[in-house]
ZADO-1210 file (C-alpha; in nm, 4 decimals, padded with zeros to 6 digits):
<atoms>
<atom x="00.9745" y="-00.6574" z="-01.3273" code="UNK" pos="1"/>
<atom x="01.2002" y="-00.3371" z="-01.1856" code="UNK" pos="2"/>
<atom x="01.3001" y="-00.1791" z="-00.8913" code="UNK" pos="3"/>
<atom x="01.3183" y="00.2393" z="-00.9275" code="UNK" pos="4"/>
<atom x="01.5404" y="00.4242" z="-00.7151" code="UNK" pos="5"/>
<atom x="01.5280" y="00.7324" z="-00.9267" code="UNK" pos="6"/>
<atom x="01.2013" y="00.9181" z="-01.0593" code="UNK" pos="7"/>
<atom x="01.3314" y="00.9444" z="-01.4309" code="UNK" pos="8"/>
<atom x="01.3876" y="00.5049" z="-01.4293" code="UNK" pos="9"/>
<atom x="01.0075" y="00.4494" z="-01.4001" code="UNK" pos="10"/>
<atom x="00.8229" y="00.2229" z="-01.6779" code="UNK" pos="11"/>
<atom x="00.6174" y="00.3562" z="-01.9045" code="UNK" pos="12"/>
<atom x="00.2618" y="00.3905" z="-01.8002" code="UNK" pos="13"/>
<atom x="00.1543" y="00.0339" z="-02.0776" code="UNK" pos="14"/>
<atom x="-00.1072" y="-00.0297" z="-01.8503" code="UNK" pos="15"/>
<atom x="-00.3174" y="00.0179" z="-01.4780" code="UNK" pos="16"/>
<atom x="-00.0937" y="00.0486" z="-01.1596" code="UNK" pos="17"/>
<atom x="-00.1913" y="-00.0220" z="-00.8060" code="UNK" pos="18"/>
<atom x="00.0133" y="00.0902" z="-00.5269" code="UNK" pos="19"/>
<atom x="00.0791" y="-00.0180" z="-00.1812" code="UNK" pos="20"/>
<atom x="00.1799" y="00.2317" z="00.0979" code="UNK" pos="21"/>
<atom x="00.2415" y="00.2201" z="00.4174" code="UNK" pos="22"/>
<atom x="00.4431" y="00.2328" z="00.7602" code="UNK" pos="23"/>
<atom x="00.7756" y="00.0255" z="00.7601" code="UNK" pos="24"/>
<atom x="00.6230" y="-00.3747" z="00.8462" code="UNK" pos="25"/>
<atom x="00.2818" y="-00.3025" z="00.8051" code="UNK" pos="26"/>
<atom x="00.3313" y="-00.6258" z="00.5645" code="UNK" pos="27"/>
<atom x="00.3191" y="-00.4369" z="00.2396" code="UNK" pos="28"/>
<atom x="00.5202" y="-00.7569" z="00.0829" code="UNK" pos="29"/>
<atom x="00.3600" y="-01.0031" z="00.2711" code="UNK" pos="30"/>
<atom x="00.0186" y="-00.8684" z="00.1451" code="UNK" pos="31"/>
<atom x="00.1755" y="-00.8839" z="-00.2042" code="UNK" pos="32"/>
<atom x="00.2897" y="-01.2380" z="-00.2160" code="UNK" pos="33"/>
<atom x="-00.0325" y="-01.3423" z="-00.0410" code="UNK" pos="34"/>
<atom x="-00.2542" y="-01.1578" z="-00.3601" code="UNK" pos="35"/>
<atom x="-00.0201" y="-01.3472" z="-00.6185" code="UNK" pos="36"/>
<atom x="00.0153" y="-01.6873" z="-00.4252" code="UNK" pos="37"/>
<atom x="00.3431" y="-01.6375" z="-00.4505" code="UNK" pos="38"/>
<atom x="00.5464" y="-01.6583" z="-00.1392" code="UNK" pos="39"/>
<atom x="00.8663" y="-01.5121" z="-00.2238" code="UNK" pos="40"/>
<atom x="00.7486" y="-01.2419" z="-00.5065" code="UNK" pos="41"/>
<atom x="00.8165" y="-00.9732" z="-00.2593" code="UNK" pos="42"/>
<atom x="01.1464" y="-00.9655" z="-00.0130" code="UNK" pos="43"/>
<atom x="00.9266" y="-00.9568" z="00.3129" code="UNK" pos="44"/>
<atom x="01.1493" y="-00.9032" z="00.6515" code="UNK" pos="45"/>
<atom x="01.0801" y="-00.8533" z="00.9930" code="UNK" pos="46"/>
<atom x="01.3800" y="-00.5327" z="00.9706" code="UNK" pos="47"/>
<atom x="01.1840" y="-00.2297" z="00.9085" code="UNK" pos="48"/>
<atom x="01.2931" y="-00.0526" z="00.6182" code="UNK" pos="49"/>
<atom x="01.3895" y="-00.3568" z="00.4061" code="UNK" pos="50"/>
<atom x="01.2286" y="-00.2584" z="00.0971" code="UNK" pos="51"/>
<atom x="01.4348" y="00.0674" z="-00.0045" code="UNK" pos="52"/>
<atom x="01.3228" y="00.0966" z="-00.3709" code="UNK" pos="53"/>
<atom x="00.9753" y="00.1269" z="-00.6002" code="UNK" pos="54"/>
<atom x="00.9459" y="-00.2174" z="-00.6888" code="UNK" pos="55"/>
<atom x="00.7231" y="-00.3490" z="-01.0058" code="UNK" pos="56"/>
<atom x="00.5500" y="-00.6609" z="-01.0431" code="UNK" pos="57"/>
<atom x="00.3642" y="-00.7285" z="-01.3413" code="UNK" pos="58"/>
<atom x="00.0484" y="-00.9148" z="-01.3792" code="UNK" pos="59"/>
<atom x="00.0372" y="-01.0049" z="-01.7396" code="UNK" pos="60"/>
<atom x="00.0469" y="-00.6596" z="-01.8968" code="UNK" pos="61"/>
<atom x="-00.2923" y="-00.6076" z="-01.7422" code="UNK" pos="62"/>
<atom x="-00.1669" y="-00.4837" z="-01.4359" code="UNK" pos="63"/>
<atom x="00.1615" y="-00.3894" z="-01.2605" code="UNK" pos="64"/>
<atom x="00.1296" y="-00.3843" z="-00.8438" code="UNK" pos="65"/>
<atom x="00.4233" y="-00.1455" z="-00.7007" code="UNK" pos="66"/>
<atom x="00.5539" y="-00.2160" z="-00.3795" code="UNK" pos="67"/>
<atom x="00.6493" y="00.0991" z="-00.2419" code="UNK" pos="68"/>
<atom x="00.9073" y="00.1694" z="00.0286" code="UNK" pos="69"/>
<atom x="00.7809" y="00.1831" z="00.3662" code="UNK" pos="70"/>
<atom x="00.7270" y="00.5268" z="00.5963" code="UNK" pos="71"/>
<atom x="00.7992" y="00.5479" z="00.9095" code="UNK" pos="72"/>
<atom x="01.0728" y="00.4209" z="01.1380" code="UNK" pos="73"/>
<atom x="01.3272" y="00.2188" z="00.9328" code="UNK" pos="74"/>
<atom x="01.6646" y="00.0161" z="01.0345" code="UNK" pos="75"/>
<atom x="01.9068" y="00.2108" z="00.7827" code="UNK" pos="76"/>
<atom x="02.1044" y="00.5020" z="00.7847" code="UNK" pos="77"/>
<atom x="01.8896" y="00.8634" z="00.8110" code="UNK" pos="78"/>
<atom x="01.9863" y="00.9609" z="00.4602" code="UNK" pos="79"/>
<atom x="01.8673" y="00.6322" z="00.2800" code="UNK" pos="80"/>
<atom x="01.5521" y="00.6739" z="00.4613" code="UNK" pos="81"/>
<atom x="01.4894" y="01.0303" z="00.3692" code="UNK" pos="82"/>
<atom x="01.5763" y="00.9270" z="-00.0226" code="UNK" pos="83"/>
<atom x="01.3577" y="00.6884" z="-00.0308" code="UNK" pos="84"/>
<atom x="01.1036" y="00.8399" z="00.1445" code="UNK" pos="85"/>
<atom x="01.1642" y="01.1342" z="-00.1047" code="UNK" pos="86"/>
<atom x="01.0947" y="00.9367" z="-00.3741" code="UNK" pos="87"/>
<atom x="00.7867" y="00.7521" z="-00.2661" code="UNK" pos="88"/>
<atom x="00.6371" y="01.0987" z="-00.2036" code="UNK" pos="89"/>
<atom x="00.7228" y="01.1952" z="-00.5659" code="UNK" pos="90"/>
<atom x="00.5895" y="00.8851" z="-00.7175" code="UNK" pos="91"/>
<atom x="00.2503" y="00.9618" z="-00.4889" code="UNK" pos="92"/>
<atom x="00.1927" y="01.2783" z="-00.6164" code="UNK" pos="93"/>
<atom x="00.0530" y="01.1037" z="-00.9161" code="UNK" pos="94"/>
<atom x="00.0884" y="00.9037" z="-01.2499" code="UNK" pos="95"/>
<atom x="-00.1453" y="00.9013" z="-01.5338" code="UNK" pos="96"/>
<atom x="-00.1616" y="00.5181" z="-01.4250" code="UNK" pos="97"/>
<atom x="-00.1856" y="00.5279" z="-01.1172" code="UNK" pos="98"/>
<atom x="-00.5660" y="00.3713" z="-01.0652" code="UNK" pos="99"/>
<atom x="-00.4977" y="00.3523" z="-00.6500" code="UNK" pos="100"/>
<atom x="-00.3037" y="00.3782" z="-00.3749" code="UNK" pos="101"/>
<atom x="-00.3756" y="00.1140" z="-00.1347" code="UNK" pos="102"/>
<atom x="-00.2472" y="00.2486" z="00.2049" code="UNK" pos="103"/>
<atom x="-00.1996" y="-00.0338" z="00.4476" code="UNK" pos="104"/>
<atom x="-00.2231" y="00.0728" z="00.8224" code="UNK" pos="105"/>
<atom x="-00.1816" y="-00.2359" z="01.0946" code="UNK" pos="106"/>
<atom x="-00.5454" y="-00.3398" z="01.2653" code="UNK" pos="107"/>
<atom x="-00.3060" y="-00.3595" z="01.6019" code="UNK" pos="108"/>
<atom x="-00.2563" y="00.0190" z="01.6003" code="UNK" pos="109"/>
<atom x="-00.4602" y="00.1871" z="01.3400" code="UNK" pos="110"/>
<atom x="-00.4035" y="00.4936" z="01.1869" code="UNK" pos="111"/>
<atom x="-00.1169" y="00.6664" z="01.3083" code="UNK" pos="112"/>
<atom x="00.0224" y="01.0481" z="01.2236" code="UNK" pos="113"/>
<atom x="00.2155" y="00.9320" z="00.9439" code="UNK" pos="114"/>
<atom x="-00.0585" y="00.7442" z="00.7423" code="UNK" pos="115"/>
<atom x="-00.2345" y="01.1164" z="00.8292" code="UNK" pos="116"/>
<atom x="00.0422" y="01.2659" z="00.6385" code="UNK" pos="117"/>
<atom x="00.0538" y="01.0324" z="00.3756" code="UNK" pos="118"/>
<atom x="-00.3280" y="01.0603" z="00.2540" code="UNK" pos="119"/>
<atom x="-00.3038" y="01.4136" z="00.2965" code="UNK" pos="120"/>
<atom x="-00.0599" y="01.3740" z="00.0158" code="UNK" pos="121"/>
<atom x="-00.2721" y="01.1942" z="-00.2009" code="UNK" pos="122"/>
<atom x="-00.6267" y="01.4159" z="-00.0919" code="UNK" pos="123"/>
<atom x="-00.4244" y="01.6989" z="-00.1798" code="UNK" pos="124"/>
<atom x="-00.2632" y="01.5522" z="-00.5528" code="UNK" pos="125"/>
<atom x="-00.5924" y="01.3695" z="-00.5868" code="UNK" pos="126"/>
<atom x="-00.4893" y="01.0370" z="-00.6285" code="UNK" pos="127"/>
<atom x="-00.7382" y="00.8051" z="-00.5147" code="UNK" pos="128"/>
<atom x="-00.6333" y="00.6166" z="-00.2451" code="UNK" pos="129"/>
<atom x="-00.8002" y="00.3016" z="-00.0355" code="UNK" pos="130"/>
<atom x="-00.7461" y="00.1683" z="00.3500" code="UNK" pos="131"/>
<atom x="-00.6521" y="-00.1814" z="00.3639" code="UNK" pos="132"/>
<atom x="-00.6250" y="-00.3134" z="00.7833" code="UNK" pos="133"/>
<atom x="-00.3283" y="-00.6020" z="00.7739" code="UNK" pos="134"/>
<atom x="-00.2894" y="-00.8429" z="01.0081" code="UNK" pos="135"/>
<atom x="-00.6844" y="-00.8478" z="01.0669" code="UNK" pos="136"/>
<atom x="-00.5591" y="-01.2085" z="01.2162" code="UNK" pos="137"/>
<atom x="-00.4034" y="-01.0365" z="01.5342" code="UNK" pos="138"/>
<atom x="-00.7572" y="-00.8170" z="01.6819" code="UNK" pos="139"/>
<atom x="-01.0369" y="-01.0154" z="01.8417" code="UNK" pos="140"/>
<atom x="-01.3360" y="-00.9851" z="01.5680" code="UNK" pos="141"/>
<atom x="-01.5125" y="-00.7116" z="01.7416" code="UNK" pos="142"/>
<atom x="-01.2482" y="-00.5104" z="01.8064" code="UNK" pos="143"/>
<atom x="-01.1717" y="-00.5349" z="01.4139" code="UNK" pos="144"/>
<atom x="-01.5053" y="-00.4220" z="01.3399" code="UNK" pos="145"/>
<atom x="-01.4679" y="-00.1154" z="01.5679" code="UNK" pos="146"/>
<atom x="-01.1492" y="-00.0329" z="01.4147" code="UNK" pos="147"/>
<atom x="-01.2980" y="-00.1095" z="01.0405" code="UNK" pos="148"/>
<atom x="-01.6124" y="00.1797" z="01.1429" code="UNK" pos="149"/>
<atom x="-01.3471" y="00.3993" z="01.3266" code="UNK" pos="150"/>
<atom x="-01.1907" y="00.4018" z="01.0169" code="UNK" pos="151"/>
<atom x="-01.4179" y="00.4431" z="00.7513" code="UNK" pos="152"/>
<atom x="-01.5461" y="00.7462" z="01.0093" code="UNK" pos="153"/>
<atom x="-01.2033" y="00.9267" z="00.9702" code="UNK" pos="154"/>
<atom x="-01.1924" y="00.8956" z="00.5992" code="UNK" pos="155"/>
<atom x="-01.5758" y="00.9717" z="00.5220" code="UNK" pos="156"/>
<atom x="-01.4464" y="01.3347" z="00.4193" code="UNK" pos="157"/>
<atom x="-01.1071" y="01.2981" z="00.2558" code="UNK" pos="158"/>
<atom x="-01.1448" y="01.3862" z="-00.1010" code="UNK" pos="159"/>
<atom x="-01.0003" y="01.0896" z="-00.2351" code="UNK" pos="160"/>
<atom x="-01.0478" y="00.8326" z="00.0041" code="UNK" pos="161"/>
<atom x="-01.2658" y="00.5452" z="-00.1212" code="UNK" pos="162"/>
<atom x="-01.4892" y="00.4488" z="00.1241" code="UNK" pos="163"/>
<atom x="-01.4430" y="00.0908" z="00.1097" code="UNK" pos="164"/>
<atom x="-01.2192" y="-00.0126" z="00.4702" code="UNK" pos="165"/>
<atom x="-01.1228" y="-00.3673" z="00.3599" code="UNK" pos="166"/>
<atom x="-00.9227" y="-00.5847" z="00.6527" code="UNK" pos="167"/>
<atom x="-00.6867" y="-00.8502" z="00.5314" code="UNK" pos="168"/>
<atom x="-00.4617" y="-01.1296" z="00.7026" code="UNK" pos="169"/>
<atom x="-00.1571" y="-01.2637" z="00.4431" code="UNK" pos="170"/>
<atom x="-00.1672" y="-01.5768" z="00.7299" code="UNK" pos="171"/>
<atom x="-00.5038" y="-01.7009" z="00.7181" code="UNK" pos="172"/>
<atom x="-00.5955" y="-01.5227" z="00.3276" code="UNK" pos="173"/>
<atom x="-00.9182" y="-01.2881" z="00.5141" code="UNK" pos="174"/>
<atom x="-00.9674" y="-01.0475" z="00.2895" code="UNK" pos="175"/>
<atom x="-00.7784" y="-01.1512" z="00.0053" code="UNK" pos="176"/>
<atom x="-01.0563" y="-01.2247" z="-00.2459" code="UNK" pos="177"/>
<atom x="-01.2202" y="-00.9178" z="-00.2301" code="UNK" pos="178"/>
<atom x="-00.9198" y="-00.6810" z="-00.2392" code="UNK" pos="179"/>
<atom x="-00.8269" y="-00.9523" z="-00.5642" code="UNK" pos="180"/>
<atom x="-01.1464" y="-00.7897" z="-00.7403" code="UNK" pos="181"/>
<atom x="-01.1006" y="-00.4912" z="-00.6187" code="UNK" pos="182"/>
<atom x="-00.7761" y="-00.4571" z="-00.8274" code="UNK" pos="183"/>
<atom x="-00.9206" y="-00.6724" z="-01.1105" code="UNK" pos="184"/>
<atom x="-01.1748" y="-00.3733" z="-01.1398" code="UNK" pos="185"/>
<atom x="-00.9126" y="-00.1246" z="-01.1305" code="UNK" pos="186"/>
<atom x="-00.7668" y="-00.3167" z="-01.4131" code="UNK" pos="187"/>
<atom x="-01.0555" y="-00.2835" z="-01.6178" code="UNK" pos="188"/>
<atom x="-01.1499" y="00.0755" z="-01.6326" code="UNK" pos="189"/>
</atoms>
C-alpha cells in the first residue's frame, strides 16, 4: 500500500492496524508473507537493516499490517539507522489505530536489552503490545516451551503486555493460524 519515511506521510487511520517490531532479522517480513501466503509481499533479506521505512499492507480495508523497520544492529550507515529508528519510535508512541504491536523476539536468543527498551516504550505510551517467538523451528520443543514460560514470566507485569506468548515458524507455518485470529479479532473490535 505505502512505505512512510516521514511521520506527517502516514495514512489515515480508515481502519485497525497491527504492527510488527522487532530486532533487525528477527523475520519481521518473513512472518508477514507467511500470514498473507504471499511470498514476496514483504522484501525479506538476510542484511540486517533492509527494511528502512514504515511499510503498509492492506488487507481489504479491514486491516492494514505495518512492517516496521527493524532495531538493533543494521548494515547501513549510523545516520539512516538512527532516522529510522527515530521514526519507528514516533510511530510507537501511539495511533488511534493502532490495535497492537506485535514485538517479534528470535526463540534462539530471547529477549534481549533492546526488545526491553522497546516495550518499555509501548508500557509507558500504553499501546498494547504482544510477544510473538520466530523461528520456533530452530529450538528443540522443550527448550521452546521454557523460553515460551520464561517469557510470559517477564511480561506478567508490564502494563500493556498481553499475556498471550505465541511461537511461530514462517518455514514450517507453527503458529500461523492462531496469530491469523489473533489479528482477525483485532480487526473486529
Amino acid at each position: 500500500m505505502l512505505g512512510v519515511v516521514k511521520m506527517d506521510t502516514l495514512p489515515d487511520e480508515a481502519c485497525a492496524e497491527v504492527a510488527f517490531a522487532g530486532r533487525s532479522n528477527v523475520g519481521k517480513s518473513s512472518l508477514l508473507n507467511a500470514l498473507t501466503g504471499r511470498s514476496n509481499l514483504a522484501r525479506a533479506s538476510n542484511t540486517p537493516g533492509r527494511t528502512r521505512e514504515i511499510n503498509y499492507f492492506d488487507l481489504g480495508g479491514v486491516v492494514r499490517l505495518v512492517d516496521l523497520p527493524g532495531y538493533g544492529y543494521a548494515r547501513a550507515a549510523r545516520g539512516d539507522v538512527e532516522a529510522w529508528t527515530r521514526l519507528t519510535r514516533d510511530f510507537l508512541r501511539g495511533r488511534a489505530a493502532l490495535r497492537r504491536v506485535f514485538v517479534l523476539v528470535d526463540a534462539r536468543h530471547g529477549l534481549k536489552q533492546t526488545d526491553i527498551e522497546v516495550m518499555n516504550l509501548l508500557d509507558t505510551s500504553a499501546v498494547s503490545y504482544a510477544i510473538v517467538l520466530t523461528k520456533a523451528d530452530k529450538v528443540k520443543p522443550t527448550a521452546l516451551e521454557a523460553l515460551k514460560e520464561a517469557t510470559a514470566k517477564a511480561i506478567s507485569r508490564r502494563p500493556a503486555a498481553h499475556p498471550t506468548v505465541r511461537a511461530t515458524s514462517s518455514e514450517t507455518g507453527e503458529g500461523l493460524p492462531a496469530l491469523r485470529a489473533d489479528i482477525a479479532a483485532l480487526a473486529r473490535e
